[in-house]
C-alpha positions in Angstrom: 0.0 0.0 0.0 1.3 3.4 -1.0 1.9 6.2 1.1 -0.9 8.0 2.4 -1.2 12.1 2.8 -3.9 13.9 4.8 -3.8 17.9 5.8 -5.5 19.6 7.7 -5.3 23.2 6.8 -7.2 24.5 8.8 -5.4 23.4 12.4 -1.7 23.3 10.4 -1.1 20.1 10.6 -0.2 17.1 7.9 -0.4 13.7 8.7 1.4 11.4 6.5 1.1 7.4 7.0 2.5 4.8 5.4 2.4 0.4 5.7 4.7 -0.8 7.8 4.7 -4.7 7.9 1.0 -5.4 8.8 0.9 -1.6 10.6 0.2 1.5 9.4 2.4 4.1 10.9 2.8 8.2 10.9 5.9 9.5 9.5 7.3 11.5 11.6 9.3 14.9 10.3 13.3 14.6 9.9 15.4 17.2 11.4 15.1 19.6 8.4 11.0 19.4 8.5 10.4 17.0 5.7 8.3 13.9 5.6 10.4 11.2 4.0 9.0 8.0 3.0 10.4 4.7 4.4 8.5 2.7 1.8 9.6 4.9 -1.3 13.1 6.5 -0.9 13.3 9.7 -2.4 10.0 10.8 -1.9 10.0 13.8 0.6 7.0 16.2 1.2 8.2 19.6 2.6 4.4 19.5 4.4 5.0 23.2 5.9 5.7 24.3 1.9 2.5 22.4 1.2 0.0 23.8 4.3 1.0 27.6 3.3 0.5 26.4 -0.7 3.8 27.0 -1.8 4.3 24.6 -4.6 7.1 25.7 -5.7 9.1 24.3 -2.1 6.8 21.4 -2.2 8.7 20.9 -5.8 11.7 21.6 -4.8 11.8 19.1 -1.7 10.9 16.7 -3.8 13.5 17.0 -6.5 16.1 16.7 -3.5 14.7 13.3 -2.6 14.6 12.6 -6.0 18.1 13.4 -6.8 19.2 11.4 -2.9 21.7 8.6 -3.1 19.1 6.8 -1.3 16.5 7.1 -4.7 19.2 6.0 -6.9 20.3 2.8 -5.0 16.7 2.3 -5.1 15.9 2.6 -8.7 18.9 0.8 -9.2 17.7 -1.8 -7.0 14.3 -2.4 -7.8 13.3 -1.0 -11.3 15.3 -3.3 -13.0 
């Protein structure tokens, strides 16, 4: 099962869950803010960027995950 994303604007808060083993679990922000997936390396969500709708950060976050060591040893790894 994918990642899952839910916001709440309103109160400022993102919660973003993912399948661990038979569990879902929250992920919980790394030092520099940013919601990285364990399931799906590379994918980071910059959810502060996202709650104030600034796309452009959200983007941006996104391409540094993308661009990680961790993403490439994954494609490398799995997309075969």
């Amino acid at each position: 099962m994918p990642p899952a994303t839910s916001s709440c604007p309103s109160s400022g808060c993102a919660i973003w869950c993912e399948l661990r083993q038979s569990d879902c679990g929250e992920i919980v922000p790394a030092a520099e803010g940013l919601l990285k997936s364990g399931v799906f390396p590379g994918l980071w969500l910059d959810a502060a960027a996202l709650l104030r709708g600034d796309l452009k950060a959200v983007l941006a976050a996104l391409r540094r995950g993308l661009n990680s060591p961790h993403h490439a040893q994954f494609v490398s790894t799995n997309l075969r």
